[in-house]
N, C-alpha and C positions, 0 to 999 in steps of 0.2 A: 888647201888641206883636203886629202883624199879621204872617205870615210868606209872605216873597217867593219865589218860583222863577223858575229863568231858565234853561229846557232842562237839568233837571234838579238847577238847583244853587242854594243858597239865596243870595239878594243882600239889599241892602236896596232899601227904596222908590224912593229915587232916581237909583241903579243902574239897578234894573230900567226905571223911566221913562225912560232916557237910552240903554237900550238898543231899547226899543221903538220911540222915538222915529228911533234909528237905521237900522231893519230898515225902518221906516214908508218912510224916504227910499229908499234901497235900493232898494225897490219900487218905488216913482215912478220913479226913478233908469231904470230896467230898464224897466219900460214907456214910458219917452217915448224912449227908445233906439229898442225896437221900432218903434215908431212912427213915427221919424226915418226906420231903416231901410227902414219899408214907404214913405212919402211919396219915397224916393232911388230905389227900386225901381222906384216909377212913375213917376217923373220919367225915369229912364233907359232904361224899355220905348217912351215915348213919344216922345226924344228922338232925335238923330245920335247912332248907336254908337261914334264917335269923337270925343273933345275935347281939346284942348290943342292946343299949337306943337310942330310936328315940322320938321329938318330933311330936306326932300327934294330929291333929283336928280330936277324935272319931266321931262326928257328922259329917262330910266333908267323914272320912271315910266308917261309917255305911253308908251313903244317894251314894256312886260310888261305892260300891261292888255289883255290877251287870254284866251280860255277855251281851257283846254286841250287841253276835248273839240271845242270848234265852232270854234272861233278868231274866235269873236263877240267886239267889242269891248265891255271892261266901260265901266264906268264909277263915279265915286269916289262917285255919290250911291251905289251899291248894296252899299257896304260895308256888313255884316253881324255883324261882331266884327272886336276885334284882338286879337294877342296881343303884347306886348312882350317880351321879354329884354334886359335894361343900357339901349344906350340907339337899339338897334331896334327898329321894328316891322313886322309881318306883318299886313296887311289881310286877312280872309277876305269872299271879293266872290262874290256868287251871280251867275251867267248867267241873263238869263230866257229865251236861246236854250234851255239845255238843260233848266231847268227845267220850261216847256211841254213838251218831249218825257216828262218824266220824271212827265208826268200831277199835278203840285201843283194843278192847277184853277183855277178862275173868280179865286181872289185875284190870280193871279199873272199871269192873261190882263190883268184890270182893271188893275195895274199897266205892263204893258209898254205896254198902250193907251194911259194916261196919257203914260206918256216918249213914247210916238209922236203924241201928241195927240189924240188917235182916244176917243169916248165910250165909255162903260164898257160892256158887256155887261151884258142885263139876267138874273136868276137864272134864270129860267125858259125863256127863249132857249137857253140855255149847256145846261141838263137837257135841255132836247127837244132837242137837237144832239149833246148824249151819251148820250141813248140809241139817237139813229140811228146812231150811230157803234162804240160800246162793242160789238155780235152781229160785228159786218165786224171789228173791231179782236181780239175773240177768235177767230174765227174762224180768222184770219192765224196769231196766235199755235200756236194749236194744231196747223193746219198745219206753221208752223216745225219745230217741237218733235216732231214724227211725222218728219219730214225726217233732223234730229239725229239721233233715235233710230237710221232706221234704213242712217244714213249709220255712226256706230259701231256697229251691229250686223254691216254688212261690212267694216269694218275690223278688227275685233277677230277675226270667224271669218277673214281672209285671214290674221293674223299671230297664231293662236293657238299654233305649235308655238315662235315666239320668245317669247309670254307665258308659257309652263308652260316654258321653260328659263330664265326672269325671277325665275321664282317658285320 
């Protein structure tokens, strides 16, 4: 008589087969999940961030699709995530007004080109335009920033005898 173990503990033969058998599935079980889940993953990186039937107030909607830095009008293809609670939802809608300010680059130009109709920029156009640009654009910056500085530096020595009774 041959003697069986099965994580420590002695079975008989057809125990242990019917367990093995088990764990065997298990693991299939668990890999075609992952699997499922990576195939849902890219199916959803590559899809509209939004699906199903919603009810909406079009006019409630049209009159708040606006940015609230630019007051650029969005719009519904540029929804980006949603979030739900019960049984509303909150679209999160990117501006490619403020985006192009906010330096996201050449993706984001090529996209708004497309909504406007306008061909895409080419990568190396976009480079040699940002490097002519990028010395003027820090420049500026730096400037600002010397400005700031020494805009509270006479602020701070005008109202130093209010700061040290603050403190």
């Amino acid at each position: 008589m041959s003697v069986h173990r099965w994580k420590g503990r002695y079975v008989k033969k057809n125990v242990k087969e019917m367990l093995l058998k088990r764990s065997e599935m298990a693991k299939e079980l668990a890999k075609n999940k992952r699997e499922k889940q990576k195939l849902k993953e890219v199916e959803n990186a590559s899809s509209y961030p939004v699906k199903g039937i919603r009810l909406i107030d079009l006019e409630y909607l049209s009159e708040s699709m606006y940015c609230s830095k630019c007051t650029e009008k969005l719009f519904v293809q540029d929804i980006e995530n949603e979030t739900i609670t019960g049984a509303a939802s909150k679209f999160h809608v990117r501006c490619h007004k403020c985006s192009i300010h906010s330096g996201l680059g050449q993706t984001k130009i090529d996209q708004l080109f497309t909504v406007m109709g306008l061909p895409k920029f080419n990568v190396h156009i976009f480079k040699d335009h940002e490097r002519i640009i990028a010395p003027v654009i820090e420049l500026v910056a730096k400037e600002s920033c010397e400005e700031a500085t020494a805009l509270e530096r006479t602020i701070t020595e005008e109202n130093v005898d209010s700061l040290k009774n603050l403190l």
